[in-house]
C-alpha positions in Angstrom: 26.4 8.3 52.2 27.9 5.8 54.3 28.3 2.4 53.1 27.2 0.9 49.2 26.3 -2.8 49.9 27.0 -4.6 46.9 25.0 -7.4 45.8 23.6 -9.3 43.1 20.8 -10.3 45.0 19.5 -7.0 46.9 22.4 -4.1 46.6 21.6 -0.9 49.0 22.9 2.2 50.3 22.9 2.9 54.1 23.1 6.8 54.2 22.4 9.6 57.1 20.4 12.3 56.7 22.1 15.7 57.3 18.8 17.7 58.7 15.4 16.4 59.3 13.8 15.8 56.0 9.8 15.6 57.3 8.2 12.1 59.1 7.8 8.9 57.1 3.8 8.3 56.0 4.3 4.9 54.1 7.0 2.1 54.7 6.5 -0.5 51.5 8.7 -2.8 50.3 9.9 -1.1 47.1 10.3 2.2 48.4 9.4 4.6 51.3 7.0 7.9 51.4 8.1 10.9 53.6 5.7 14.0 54.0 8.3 16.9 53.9 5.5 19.2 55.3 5.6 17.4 58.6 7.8 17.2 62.3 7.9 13.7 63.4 6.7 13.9 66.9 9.5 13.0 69.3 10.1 12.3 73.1 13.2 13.4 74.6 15.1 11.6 76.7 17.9 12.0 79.8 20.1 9.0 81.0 22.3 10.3 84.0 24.8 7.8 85.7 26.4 8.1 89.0 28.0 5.6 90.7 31.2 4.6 88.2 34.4 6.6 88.7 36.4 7.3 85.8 33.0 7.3 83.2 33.7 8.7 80.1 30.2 10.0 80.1 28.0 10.6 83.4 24.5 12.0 80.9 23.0 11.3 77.7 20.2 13.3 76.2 18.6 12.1 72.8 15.2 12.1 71.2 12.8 8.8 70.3 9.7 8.5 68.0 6.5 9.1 69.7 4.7 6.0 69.3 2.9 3.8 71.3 4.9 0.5 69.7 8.3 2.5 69.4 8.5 4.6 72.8 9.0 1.5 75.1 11.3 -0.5 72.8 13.6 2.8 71.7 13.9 3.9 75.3 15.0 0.8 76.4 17.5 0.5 74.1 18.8 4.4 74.6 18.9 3.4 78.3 21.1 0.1 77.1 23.3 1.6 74.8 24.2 4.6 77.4 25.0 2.4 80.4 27.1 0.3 77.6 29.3 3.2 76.8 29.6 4.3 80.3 29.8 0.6 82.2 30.2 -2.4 80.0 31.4 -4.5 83.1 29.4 -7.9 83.6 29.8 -8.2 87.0 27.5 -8.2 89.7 25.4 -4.8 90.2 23.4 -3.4 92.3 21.1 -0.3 90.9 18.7 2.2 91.5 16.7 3.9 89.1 14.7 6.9 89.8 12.3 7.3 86.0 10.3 10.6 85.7 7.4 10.3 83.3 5.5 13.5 82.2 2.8 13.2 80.5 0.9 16.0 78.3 -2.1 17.5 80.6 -1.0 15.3 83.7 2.2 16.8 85.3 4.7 14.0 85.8 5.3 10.5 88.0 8.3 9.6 89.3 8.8 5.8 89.9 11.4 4.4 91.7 13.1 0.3 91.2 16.1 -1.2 93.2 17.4 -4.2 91.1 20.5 -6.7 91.3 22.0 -8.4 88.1 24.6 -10.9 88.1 25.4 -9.7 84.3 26.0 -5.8 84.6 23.6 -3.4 84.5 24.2 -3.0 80.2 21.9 -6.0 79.6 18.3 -5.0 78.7 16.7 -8.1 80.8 17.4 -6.2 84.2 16.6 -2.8 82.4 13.1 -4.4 80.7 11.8 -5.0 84.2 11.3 -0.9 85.2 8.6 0.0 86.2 8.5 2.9 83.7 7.8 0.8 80.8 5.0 -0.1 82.0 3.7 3.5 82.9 5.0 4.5 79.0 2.2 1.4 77.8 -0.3 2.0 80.2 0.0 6.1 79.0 -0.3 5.5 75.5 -2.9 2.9 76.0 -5.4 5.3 77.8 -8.9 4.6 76.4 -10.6 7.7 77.5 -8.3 10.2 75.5 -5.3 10.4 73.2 -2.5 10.7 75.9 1.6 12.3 75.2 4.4 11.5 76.6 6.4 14.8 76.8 9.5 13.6 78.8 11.1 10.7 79.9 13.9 11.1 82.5 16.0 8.3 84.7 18.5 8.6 86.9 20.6 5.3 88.0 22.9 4.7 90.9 24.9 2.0 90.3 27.2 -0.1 93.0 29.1 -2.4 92.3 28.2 -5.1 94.8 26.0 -7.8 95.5 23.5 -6.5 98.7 20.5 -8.9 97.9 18.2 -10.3 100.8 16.7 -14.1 100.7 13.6 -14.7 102.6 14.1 -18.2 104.1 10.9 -18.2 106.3 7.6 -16.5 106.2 4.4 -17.4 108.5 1.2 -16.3 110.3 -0.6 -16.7 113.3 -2.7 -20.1 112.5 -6.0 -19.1 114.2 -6.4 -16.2 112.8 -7.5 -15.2 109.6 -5.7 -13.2 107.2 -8.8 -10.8 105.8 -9.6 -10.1 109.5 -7.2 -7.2 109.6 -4.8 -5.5 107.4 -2.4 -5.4 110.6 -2.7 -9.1 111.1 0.7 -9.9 112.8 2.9 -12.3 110.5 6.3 -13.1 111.2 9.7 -13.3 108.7 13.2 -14.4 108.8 16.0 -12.8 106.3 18.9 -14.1 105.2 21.2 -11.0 104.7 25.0 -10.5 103.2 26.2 -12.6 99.4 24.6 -15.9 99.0 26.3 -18.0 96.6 24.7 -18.2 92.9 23.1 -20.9 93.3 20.7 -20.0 96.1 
């Protein structure tokens, strides 16, 4: 037991289970329904950090609900909470994150994203945008078979800079025709180094 709410409205308990008790069949209102006779299916999940000296904690391991509403959502928020507790700065960041997804009867893809953030690398908005979430959906939302996720794995490099590029100017040749070629020449000028926020 944890914590007795008190209330003369709606008085609860919030309490922890000390060993899995079986997966939960039925979520009403009044009460819930857990089948003792059967393992929830889980997905584990690794969060490693590199890139911030004096971490308290470089790797997280954990487990989430297989499910093709939960997965995404719980991930993200494992990933969140873990770079929280490691690097709760709101500062401008600069991040690479290498995802492996393996997936039951189709060996595993790796995906790799380079993202900045002006608000730390903690908030979820930045995090949401992975690419990996969208392999997760796009797993679970196979409709030619009933498809697992076995694994979930990322890796992120953090730095603690702001190394963004602005294109300023993009064109192409104007007499020739983009669909002509897939080499069709086109031309582009960067602007490279810290813009200010505004730009």
């Amino acid at each position: 037991m944890l914590h007795i709410l008190a209330s003369d409205r709606q008085s609860f308990k919030i309490a922890e289970a000390l060993s899995p008790l079986g997966a939960l069949i039925h979520d009403r209102q009044s009460a819930i329904v857990v089948d003792t006779g059967i393992a929830p299916e889980t997905v584990p999940v690794t969060v490693k950090v590199r890139g911030v000296p004096g971490a308290p904690r470089q790797a997280w391991s954990l487990e989430v609900a297989a499910n093709h509403i939960l997965t995404p959502a719980l991930t993200l928020a494992a990933i969140a909470n873990a770079l929280q507790a490691t690097c709760s700065d709101r500062s401008d960041v600069v991040f690479t994150a290498t995802s492996r997804i393996a997936i039951a009867g189709h060996g595993e893809v790796q995906i790799q994203d380079s993202a900045y953030t002006a608000t730390g690398v903690g908030g979820s908005k930045a995090l949401s945008q992975l690419r990996m979430f969208d392999l997760i959906d796009a797993a679970y939302s196979n409709p030619f078979e009933n498809t697992r996720i076995s694994r979930v794995e990322i890796d992120l490099d953090i730095r603690f800079n702001r190394e963004v590029i602005t294109v300023s100017t993009r064109w192409f040749p104007a007499k020739r025709s983009i669909r002509e070629s897939p080499s069709t020449c086109r031309r582009s000028f960067v602007r490279l180094g810290k813009p200010s926020r505004s730009a």
